[in-house]
N, C-alpha and C positions, 0 to 999 in steps of 0.2 A: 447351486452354491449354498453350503451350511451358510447361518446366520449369525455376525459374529458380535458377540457384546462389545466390543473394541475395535480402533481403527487399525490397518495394519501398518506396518512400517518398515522401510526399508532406507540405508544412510550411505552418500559414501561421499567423497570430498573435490574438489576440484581446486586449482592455484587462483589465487587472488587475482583480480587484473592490476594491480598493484605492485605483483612480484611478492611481494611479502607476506607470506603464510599462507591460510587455505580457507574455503569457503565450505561448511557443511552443508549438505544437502540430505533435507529428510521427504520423504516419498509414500504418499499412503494411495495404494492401490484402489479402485473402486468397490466397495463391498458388496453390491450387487452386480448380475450378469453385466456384463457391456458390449459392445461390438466390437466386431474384427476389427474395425476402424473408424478414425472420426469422435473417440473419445475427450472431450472437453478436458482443460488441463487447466486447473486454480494457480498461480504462482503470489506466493505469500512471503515478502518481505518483511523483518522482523521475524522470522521463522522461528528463534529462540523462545519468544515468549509468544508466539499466535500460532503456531505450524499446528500445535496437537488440539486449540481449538477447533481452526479449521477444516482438522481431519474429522472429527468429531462429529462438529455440525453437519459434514457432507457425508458421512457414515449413518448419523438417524435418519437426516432427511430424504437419503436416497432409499433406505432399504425401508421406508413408508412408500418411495416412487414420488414421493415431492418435487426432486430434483432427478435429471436425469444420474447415470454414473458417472463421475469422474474423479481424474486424479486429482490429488493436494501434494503439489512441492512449497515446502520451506524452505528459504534461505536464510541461512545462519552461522555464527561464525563457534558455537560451543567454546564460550569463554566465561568468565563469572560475569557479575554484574557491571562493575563498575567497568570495566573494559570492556563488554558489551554497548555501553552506552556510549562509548567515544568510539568503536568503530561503527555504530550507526549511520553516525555524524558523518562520520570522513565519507560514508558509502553512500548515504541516502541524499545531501545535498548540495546545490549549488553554490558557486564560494559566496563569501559574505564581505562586505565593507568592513573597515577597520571603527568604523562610527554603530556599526550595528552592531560589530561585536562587542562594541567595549558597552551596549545599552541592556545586555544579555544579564551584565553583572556578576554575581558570585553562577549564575546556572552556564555561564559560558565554561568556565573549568568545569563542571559538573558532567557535561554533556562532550565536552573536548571538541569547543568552539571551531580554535586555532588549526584542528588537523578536519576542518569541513572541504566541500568542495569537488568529491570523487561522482557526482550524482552521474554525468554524462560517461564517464569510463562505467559505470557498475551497470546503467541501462544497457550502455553496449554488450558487457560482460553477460548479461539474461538474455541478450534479443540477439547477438553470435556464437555464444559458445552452450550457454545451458540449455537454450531452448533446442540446439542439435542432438544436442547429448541427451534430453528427455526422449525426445523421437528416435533416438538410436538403442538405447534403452526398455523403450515402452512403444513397442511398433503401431500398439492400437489406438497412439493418440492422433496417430497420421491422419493429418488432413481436419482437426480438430481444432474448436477456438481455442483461444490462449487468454485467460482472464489475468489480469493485475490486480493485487490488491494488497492496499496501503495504508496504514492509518499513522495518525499525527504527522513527524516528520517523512513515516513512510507513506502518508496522505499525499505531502509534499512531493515525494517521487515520483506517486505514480500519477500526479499534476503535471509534472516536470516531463516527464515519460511520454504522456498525453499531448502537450503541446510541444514537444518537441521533434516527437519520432511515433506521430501517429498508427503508424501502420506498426509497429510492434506486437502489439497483442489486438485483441480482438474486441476486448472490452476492459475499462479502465474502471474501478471500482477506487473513488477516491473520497478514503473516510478521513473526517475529522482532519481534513489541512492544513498544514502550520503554515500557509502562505505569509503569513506574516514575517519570514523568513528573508533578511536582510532586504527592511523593510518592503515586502511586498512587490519585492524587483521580478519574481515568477509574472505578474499580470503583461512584463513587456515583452514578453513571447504572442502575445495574442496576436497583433496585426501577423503575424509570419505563421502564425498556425490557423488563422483563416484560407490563408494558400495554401498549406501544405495539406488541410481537408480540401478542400476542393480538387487535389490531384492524386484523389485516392478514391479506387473504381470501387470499395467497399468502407462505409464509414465502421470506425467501432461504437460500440454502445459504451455509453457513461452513465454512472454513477455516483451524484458528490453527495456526502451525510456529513451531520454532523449532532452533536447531542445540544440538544434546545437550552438546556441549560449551561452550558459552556462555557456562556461568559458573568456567569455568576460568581462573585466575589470570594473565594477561600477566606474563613475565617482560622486556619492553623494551617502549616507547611511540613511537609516528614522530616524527620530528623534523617541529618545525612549529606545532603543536598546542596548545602552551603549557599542556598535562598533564605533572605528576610522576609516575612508576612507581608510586610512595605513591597519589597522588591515582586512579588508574587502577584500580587494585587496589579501592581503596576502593568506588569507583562500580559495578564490576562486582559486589562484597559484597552492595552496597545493589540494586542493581537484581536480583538475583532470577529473572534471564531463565527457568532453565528452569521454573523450580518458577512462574513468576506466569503462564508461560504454559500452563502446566498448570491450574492453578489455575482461572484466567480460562474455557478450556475447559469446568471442571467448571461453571461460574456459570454459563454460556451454556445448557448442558444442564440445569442445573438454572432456568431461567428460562422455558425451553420450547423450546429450538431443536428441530426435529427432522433436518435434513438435519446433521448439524455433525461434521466429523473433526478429530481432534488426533494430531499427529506431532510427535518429537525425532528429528529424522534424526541416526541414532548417532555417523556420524562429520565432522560440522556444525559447524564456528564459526558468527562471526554472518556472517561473512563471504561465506562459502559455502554457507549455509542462503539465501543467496538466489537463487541460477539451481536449486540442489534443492526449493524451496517451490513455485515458479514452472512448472514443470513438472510436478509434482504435485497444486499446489491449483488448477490450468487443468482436469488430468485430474477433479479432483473437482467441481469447480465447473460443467465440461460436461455430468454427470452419468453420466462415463465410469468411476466408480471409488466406491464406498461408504464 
């Protein structure tokens, strides 16, 4: 196989589980040989703005033999920005309280609070229809793991994903967690996702990160955003990032995971904890790394 300076690409679109519009799928072939079969399959939520990292990091790192080959699917919806950001919402989470949303502030419009709540229809949407259609697709991922990977709200998913419908993928890669997410109501799936591990003849491998610096105080806000530096400050206080996702680690271990690693990359925002997560919970999740 030539060697390519670029990942490759391939896109094509599937119906919302919604009914309403379509869901882009972007698809980067493994750049080095792979086998007939049993090829590992990345799925990357947020696809719009992490899909071409993704492919990227698993295009250097394989054709050094770092990582085995595998594919990178995106999921994404190819909209601009600001509409981007409100069908996250509706896709990536669980519903919310009317007391948490109104504590959200000016970033509840920003992020399009009010249309949250699709998380369990969109997991279903990856783990019935897309994941057939990649294997139908791409015959040589047959028989291959299936990695999740999520950061911030999409943290949250693949949290959400994890304890809800363990057996979906093969390994959970869950960066930078916004469990703080209509206060913190994700942690009451635990006691039910202790059973639902123990009635699974294969555990998946976990992966929770988060950037050590996290909950460090913003001293300015982007323009745009319709956040006060108050209101910002505030949210970062309440959400807990390093400490919940520590936290959240020890509940997993204490629940029974046994493959499970926890990382605060020292010198990490939330920012940057995601191309550092992503490269590390691939390493862990391939079973390249303990």
């Amino acid at each position: 196989m030539q060697f390519s300076v670029r990942a490759s690409l391939e896109q094509f679109t599937l119906a919302h589980p919604s009914g309403e519009g379509q869901v882009r799928i972007s698809v980067a072939a493994p750049a080095v040989e792979a086998p007939a079969a049993g090829v590992p399959v990345l799925y990357v939520v947020d696809g719009d703005m992490l899909f071409g990292l993704a492919a990227e990091i698993a295009r250097a790192v394989s054709s050094v033999a770092g990582f085995p080959a595998h594919y990178v699917v995106g999921i994404g919806y190819d909209a601009a920005y600001a509409d981007f950001l409100k069908r996250r919402t509706a896709d990536l989470t669980p519903p919310i309280g009317a007391e948490a949303l109104a504590s959200l502030g000016g970033l509840a419009a920003a992020i399009g609070g009010e249309q949250s709540g699709g998380a369990d229809a969109f997991l279903a949407f990856l783990a019935e229809t897309l994941q057939p259609e990649i294997a139908a697709r791409y015959p040589q991922t047959a028989g291959g793991d299936r990695i999740l990977f999520g950061h911030s709200l999409g943290g949250l998913f693949a949290a959400h994903a994890l304890l809800t419908r363990p057996d979906s993928f093969s390994a959970f890669i869950v960066g930078s967690p916004s469990l703080w997410w209509n206060g913190f109501a994700i942690l009451e799936e635990l006691p039910a996702f202790r059973d639902r591990l123990a009635a699974l003849s294969r555990q998946p491998r976990v992966f929770v990160d988060v950037g050590a610096r996290e909950q460090e105080l913003p001293t300015s806000v982007p323009e745009g955003i319709g956040v006060t530096l108050a209101e910002a400050q505030a949210q970062i206080r309440a959400s807990r990032m390093v400490d919940a996702a520590r936290e959240f680690a020890d509940a997993l271990r204490d629940a029974g995971v046994e493959a499970l690693r926890h990382v605060a990359f020292a010198e990490d925002d939330h920012v940057s904890a995601a191309p550092t997560g992503m490269l590390h919970g691939m390493r862990f999740a391939l079973g390249h790394e303990r």
